[in-house]
Backbone as CSV, one residue per row, in Angstrom:
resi,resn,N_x,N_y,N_z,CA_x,CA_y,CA_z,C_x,C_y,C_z
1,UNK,-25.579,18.300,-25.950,-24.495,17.746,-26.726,-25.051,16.611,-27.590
2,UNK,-24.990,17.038,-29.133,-25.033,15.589,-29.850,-24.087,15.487,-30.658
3,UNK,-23.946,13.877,-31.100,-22.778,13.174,-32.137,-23.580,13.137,-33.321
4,UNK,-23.437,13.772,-34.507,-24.181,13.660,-35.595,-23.021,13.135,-36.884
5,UNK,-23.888,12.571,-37.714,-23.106,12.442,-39.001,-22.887,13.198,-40.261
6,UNK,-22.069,14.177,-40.863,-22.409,15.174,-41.870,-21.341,14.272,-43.314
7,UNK,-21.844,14.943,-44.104,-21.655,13.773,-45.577,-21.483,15.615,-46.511
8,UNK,-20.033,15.683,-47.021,-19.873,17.153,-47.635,-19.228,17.339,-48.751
9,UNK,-18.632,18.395,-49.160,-17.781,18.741,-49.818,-16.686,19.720,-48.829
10,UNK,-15.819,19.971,-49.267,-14.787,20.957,-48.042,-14.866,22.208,-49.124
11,UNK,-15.547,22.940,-48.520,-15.870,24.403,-48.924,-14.136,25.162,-49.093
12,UNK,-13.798,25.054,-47.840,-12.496,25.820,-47.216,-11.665,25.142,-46.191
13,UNK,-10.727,25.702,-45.517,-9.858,25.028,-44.610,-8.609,26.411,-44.020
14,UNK,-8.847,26.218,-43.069,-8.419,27.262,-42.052,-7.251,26.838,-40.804
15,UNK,-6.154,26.891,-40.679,-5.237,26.572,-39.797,-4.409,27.913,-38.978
16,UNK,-4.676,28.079,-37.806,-3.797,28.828,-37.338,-3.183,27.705,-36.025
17,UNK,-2.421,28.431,-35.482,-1.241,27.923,-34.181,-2.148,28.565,-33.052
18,UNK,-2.209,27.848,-32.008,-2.937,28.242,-30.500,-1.609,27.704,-29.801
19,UNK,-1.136,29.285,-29.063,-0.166,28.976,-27.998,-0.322,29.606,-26.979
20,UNK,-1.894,29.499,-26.724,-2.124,29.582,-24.996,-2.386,28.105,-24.444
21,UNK,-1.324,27.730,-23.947,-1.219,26.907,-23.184,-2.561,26.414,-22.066
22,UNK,-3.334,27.090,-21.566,-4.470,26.882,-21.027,-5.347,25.861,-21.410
23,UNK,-5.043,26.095,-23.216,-6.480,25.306,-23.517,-5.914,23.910,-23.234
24,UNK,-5.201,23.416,-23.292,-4.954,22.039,-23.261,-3.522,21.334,-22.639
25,UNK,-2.966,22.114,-22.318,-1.486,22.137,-22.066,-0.412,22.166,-22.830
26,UNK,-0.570,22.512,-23.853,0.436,22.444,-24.967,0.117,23.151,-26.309
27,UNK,0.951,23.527,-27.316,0.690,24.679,-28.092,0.066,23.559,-29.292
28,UNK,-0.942,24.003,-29.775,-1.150,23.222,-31.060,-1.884,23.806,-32.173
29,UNK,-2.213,23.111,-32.958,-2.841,23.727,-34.906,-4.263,23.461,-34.171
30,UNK,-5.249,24.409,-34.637,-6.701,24.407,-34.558,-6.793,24.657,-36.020
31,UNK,-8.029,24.007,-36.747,-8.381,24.345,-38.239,-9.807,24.547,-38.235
32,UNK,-9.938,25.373,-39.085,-11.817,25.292,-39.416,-11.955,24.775,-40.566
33,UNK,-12.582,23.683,-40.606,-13.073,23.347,-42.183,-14.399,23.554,-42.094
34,UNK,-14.718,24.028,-43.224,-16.212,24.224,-43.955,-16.676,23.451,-44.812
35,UNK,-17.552,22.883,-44.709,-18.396,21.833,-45.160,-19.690,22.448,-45.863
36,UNK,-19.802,21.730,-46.958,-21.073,22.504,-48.146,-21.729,20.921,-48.265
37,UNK,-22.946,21.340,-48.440,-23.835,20.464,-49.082,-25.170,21.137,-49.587
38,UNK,-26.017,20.086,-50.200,-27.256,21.353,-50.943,-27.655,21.952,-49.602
39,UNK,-27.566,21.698,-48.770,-28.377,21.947,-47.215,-27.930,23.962,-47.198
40,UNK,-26.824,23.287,-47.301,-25.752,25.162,-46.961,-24.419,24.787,-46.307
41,UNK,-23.963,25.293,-45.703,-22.235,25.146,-44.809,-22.687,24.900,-43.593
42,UNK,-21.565,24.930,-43.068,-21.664,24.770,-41.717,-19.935,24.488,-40.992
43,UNK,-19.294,25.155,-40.750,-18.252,25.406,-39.948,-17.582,24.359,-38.698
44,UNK,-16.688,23.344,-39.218,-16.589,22.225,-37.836,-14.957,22.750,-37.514
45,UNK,-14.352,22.393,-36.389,-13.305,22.091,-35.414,-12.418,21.452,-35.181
46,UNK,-11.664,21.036,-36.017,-10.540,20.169,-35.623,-9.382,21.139,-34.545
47,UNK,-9.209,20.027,-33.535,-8.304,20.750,-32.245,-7.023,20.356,-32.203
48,UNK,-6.607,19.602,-33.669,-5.631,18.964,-34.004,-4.978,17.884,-32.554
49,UNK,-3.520,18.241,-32.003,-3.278,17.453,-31.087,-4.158,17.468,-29.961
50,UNK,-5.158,18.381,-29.576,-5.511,18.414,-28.109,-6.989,17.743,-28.643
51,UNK,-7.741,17.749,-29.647,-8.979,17.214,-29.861,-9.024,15.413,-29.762
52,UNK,-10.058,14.941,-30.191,-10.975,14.058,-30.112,-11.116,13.146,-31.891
53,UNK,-10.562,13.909,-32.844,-10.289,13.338,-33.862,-9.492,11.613,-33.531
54,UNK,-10.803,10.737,-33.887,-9.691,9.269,-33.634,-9.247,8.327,-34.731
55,UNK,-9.969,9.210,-35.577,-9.298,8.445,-37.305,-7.929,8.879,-37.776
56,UNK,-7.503,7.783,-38.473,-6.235,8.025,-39.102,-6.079,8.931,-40.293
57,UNK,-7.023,9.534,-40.732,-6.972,10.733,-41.602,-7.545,12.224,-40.812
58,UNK,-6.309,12.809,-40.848,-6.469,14.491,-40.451,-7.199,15.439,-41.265
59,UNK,-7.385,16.496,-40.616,-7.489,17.595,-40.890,-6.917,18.202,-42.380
60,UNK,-5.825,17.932,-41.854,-4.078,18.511,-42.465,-4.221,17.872,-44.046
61,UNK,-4.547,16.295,-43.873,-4.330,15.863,-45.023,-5.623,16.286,-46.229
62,UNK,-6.383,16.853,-45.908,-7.819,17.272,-46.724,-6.997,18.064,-47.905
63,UNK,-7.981,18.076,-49.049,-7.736,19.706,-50.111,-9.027,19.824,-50.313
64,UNK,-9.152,21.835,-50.696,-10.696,21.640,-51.215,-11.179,21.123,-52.305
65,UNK,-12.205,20.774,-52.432,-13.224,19.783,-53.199,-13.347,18.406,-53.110
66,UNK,-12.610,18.022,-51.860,-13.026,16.487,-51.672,-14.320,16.687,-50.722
67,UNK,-14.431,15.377,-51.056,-16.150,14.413,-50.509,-15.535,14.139,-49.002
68,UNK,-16.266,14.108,-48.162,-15.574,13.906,-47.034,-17.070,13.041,-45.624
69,UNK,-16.603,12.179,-45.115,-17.701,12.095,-44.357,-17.323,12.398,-42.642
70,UNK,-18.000,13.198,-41.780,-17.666,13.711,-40.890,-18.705,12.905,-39.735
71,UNK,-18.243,12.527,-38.859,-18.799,12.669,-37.218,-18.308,13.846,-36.345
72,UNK,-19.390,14.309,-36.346,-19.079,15.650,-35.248,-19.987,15.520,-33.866
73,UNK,-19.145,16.556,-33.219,-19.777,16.118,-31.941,-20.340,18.054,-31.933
74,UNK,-21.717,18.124,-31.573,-22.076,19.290,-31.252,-22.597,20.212,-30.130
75,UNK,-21.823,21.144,-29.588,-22.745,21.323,-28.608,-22.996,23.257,-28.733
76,UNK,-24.444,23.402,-28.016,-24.947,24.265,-27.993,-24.965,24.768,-26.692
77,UNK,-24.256,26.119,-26.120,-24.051,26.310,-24.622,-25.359,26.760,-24.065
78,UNK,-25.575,26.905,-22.943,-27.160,27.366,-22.479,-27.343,28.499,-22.237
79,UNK,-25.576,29.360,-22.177,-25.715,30.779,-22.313,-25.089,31.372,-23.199
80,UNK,-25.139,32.136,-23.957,-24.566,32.552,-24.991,-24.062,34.347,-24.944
81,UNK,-23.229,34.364,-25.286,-22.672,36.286,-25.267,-23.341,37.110,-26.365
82,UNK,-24.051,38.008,-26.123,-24.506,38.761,-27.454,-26.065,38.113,-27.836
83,UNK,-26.304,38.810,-29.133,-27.739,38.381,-29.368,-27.443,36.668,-30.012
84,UNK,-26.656,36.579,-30.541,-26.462,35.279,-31.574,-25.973,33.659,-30.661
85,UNK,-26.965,32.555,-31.133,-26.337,31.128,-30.394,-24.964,30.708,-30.992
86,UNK,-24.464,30.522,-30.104,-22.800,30.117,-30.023,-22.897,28.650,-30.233
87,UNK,-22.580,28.387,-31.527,-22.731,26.417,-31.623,-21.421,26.223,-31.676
88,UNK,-21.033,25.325,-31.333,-19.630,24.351,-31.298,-19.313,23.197,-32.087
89,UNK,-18.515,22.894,-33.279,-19.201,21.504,-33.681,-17.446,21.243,-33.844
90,UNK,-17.095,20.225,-33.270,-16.107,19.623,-33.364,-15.973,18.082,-34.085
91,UNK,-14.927,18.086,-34.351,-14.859,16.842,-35.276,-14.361,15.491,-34.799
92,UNK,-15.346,14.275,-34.706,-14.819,12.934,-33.448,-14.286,12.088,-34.434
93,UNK,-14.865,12.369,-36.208,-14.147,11.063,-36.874,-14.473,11.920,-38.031
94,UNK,-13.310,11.380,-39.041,-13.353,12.201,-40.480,-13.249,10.817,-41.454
95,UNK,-13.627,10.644,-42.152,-12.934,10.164,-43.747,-13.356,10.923,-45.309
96,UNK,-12.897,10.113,-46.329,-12.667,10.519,-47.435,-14.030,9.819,-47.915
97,UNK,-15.279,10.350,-48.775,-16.193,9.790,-49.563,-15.543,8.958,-50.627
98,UNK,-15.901,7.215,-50.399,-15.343,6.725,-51.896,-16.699,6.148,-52.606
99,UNK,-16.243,6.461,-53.865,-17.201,5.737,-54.841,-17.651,4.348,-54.573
């Protein structure tokens, strides 16, 4: 597990509803935002109410083509299903890039 810092553009943004109750006890919005930089993308996690997001700017409030600076928290499991590594990167703090 590491906490890294990513510095982007928002490629995309993805929201569906999770109402299996399991994951957290309560039904909530999961989003994928995609993050571009010259590097390439890379796919992070907001768990909306049940996550770890502790800044006062959401998910929700993003559009694409803003600058955005991300703390994510990443983890890589030690077993993975299939031929491909299963990375996890969830999001611990978001803001807006200002000039």
């Amino acid at each position: 597990m590491r906490e890294i810092r990513l510095t982007g553009t928002v490629a995309a943004i993805q929201t569906e509803v999770i109402t299996n109750l399991r994951i957290c006890g309560r039904a909530h919005e999961r989003t994928t935002l995609t993050l571009e930089d010259d590097s390439g993308q890379i796919e992070v996690i907001d768990q909306g109410a049940c996550g770890k997001n502790v800044s006062s700017l959401k998910v929700s409030m993003l559009k694409t083509g803003q600058q955005v600076d991300l703390l994510v928290l990443i983890i890589i499991p030690t077993r993975s299903e299939g031929s491909g590594l299963a990375l996890e990167t969830t999001i611990s703090f978001l803001d807006v890039v200002r000039d």
